[in-house]
Phi, psi and omega in degrees: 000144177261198188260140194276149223146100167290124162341151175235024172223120204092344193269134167300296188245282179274311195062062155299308169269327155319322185277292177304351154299300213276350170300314182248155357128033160249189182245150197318285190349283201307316176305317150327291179312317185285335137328288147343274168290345173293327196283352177292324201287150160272149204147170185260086172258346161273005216261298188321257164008296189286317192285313168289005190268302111012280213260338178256130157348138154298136171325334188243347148297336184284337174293303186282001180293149147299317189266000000 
């Protein structure tokens, strides 16, 4: 697994479900679907979405991160 980080390459929007692809081992694309189809679910899934858009590091910051 890599390090969770949004990408400055590939994101749609934020590149949320780009960085949780490549942390497990899928393609953006299927993470987007999954994504999606969670919002048919009830739940706080733009809530997520947003705090992690927010809380995870940009790609070429997260290099220079300690952690």
């Amino acid at each position: 697994m890599t390090a969770l980080a949004r990408p400055t390459h590939g994101r749609v929007m934020g590149g949320v479900c780009a960085a949780l692809a490549r942390r497990f081992g899928t393609s953006a694309t299927t993470m987007r679907v999954i994504f999606l189809v969670s919002c048919l679910l009830p739940g706080p899934q733009f809530l997520l979405y947003l705090a992690l858009w927010i809380l995870l590091p940009s790609e070429g910051k997260a290099r220079s991160a300690a952690w």
